[in-house]
N, C-alpha and C positions, 0 to 999 in steps of 0.2 A: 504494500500500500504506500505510496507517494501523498505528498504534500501538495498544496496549489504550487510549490518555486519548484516543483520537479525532484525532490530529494526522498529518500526512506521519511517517511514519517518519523517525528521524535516523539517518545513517549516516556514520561517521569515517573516510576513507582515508587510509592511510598507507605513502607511500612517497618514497626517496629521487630516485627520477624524476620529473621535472616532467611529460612527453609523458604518461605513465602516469597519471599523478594527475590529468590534464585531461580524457585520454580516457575514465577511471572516472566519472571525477566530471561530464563531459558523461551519458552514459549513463543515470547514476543521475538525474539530474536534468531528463530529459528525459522517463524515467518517474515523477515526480512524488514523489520523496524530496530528502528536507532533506539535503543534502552538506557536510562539513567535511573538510579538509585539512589532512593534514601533513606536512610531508617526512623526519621522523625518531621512532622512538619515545619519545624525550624530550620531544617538540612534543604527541605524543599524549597522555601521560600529564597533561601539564598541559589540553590541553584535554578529558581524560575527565573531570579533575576541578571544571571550569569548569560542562559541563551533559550532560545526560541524552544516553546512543548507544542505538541497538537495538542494532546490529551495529559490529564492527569491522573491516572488509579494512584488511588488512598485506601489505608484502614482509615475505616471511623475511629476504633480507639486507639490512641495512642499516648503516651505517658508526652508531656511540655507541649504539645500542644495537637488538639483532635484531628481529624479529616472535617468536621465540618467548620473547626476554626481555618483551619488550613481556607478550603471554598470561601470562606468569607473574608480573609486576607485577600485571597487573591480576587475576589468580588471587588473590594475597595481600593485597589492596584486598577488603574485603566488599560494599561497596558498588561493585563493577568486578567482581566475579566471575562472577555468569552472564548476564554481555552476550557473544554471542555472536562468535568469531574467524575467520575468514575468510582464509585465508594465499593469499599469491601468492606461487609462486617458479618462478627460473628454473633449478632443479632436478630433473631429469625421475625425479623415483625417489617411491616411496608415502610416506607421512606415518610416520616411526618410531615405534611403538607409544611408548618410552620419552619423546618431543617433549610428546607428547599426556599425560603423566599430572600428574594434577591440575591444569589449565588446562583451559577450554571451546573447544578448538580442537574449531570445528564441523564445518570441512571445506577442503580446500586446492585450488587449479585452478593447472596447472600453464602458462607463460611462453614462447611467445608464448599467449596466449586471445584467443577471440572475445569483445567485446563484450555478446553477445546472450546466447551463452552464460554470463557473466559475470551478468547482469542476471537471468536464467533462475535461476541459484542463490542469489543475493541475494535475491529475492521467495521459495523455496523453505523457505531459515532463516529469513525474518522470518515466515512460516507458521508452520513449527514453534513456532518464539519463541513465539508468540501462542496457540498449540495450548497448550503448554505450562505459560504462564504463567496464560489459561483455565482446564483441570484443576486448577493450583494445586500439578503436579508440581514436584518438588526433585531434580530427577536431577543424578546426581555427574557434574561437570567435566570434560572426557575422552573423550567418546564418538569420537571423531575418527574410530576405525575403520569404523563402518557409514556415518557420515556422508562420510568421504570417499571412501567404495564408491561413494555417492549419488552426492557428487557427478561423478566419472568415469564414471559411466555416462552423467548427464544431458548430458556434455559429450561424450558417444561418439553423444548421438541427434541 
């Protein structure tokens, strides 16, 4: 998967698990996206500000600072705001409308996940992403609800 400037897609994980950040970032990288790591969203912040992401997968929980503060740092960053959020948690419950507003959380998969399935919705946003960015649409921040209908269904096929 490519970018609109023609390059592998970049894409930022972040999590406090080493096993989990190996396994994502094996996966993404074996389907031919540019991977960067980081085990905290402190570590993220500095490297969102270092270089360009598509996407960002996060855990929601994480020890200094969460996945959902992480989306709202970079919600209040203009230049970090509509790179697309990716949440992993190991919280079995839907995405609360209230999480989602004014942050681009695009869609959540919930802990344990399949790999494939994982990769499957990663290619899915950086679509949209490009759809979107293509058209030259400006949709507000937030959408999390129908996107993460998407994505539980695609991890239900």
């Amino acid at each position: 998967m490519w970018n609109m400037l023609g390059s592998p897609a970049r894409i930022l994980v972040v999590d406090d698990d080493w096993a989990i950040l190996q396994v994502v970032a094996l996966k993404l990288r074996f389907a031919g996206l540019e991977v960067t790591c980081a085990m905290d969203g402190d570590e993220a912040l500095v490297a969102l500000r270092q270089q360009p992401f598509d996407l960002v997968i996060t855990d929601l929980q994480m020890p200094r600072m969460s996945g959902i503060e992480l989306a709202q740092a970079m919600a209040a960053t203009p230049t970090l705001a509509r790179i697309p959020v990716l949440l992993l948690t190991a919280q079995d419950h839907q995405l609360r409308e209230d999480f989602a507003q004014g942050v681009n959380i695009a869609a959540f998969i919930s802990k344990p996940f399949s790999p494939r399935v994982l990769l499957s919705e990663v290619l899915a946003l950086l679509e949209q992403s490009c759809e979107r960015q293509e058209q030259g649409a400006d949709d507000a921040p937030g959408d999390a609800g129908r996107l993460a209908k998407d994505s539980k269904e695609r991890e239900a096929a």
